[in-house]
C-alpha positions in Angstrom: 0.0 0.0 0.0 1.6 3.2 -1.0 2.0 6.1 2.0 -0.7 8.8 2.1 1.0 11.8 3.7 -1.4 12.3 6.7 -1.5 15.6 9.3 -3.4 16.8 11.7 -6.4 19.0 11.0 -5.4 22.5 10.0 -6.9 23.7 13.5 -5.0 21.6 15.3 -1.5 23.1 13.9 -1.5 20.4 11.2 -0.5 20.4 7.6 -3.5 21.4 5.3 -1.8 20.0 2.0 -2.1 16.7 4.1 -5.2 14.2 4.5 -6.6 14.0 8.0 -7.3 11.3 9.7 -11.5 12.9 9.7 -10.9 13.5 5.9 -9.7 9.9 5.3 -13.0 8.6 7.1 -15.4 10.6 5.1 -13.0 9.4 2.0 -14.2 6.0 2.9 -17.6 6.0 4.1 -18.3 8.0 0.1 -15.8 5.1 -1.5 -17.8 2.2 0.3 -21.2 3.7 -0.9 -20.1 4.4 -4.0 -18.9 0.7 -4.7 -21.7 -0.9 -2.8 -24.0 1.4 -5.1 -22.3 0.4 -8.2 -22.7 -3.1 -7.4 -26.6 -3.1 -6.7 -26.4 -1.3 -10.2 -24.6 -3.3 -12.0 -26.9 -6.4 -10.8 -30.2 -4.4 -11.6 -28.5 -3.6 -15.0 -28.9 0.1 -14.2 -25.6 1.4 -16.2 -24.2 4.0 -14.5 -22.1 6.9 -16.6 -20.8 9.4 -14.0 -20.6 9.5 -9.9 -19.1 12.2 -8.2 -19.4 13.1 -4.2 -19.2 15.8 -2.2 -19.3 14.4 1.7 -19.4 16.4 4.5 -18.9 15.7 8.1 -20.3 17.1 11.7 -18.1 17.0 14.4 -18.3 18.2 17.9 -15.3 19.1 19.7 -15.1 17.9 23.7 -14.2 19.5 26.5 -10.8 18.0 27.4 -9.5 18.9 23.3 -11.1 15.5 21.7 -14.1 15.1 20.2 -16.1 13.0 17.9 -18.4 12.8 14.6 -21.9 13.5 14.9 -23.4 12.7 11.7 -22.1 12.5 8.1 -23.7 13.5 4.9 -22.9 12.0 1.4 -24.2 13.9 -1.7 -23.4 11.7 -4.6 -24.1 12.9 -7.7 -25.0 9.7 -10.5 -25.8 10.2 -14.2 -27.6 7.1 -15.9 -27.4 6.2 -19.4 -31.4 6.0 -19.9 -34.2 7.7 -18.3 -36.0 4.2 -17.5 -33.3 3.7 -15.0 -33.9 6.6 -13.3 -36.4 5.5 -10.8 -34.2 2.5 -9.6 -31.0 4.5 -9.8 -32.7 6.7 -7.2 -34.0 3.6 -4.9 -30.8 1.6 -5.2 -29.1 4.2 -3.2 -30.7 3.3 -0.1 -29.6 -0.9 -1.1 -26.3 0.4 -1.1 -26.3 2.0 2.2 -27.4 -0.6 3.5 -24.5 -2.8 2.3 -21.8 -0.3 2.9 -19.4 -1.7 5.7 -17.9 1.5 6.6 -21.4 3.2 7.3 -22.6 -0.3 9.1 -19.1 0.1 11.5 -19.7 3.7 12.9 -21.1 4.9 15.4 -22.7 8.2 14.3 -25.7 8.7 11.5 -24.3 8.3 7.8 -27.1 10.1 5.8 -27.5 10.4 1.9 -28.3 12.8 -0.5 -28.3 11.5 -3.7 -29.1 13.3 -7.0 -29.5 11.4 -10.4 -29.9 12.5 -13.7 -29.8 11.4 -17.4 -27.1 11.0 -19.7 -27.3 13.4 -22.8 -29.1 10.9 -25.9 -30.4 8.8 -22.7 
């Protein structure tokens, strides 16, 4: 596995052309939804052309300096290659949160907000 150069969080006197370890978690809670939503696709023969994410993260700081995530929110953004997919593109979403591993392993509320639109000539 090749090194990721990781820092603390900018507020914390850390390096902000660095990941984090809060950034690296978001990373994978939108990677695992992403895969697990391109599986369910791929088996309901809904034919994904783009995914992009934008995920954001609540955290609330404690008392002695710590702290802790709240909630997360993914936003993924799905284009389809036909508008008769677009109705199970949209209900897959909530398949594939329910499959993700990373979501199913913390302890905090890992919401979606999925948007899905046609490909151009779909």
């Amino acid at each position: 596995m090749p090194p990721i150069p990781g820092s603390s969080d900018p507020a914390f006197r850390g390096d902000p052309a660095r990941w984090n370890p809060e950034q690296l978690l978001l990373a994978a809670l939108s990677q695992c939804h992403m895969l697990s939503y391109l599986h369910v696709c791929t088996v309901a023969e809904v034919v994904v052309t783009s995914y992009t994410d934008r995920a954001e993260g609540t955290m609330e700081e404690t008392a002695d300096g710590g702290g802790h995530f709240t909630r997360a929110l993914l936003r993924p953004r799905v284009e389809v290659a036909s508008a008769a997919m677009l109705d199970a593109a949209v209900k897959l979403h909530a398949d594939a949160h329910r499959l993700c591993f990373i979501a199913n392993s913390v302890g905090f509320p890992v919401h979606h907000e999925a948007e899905v639109t046609v490909a151009a000539g779909g």
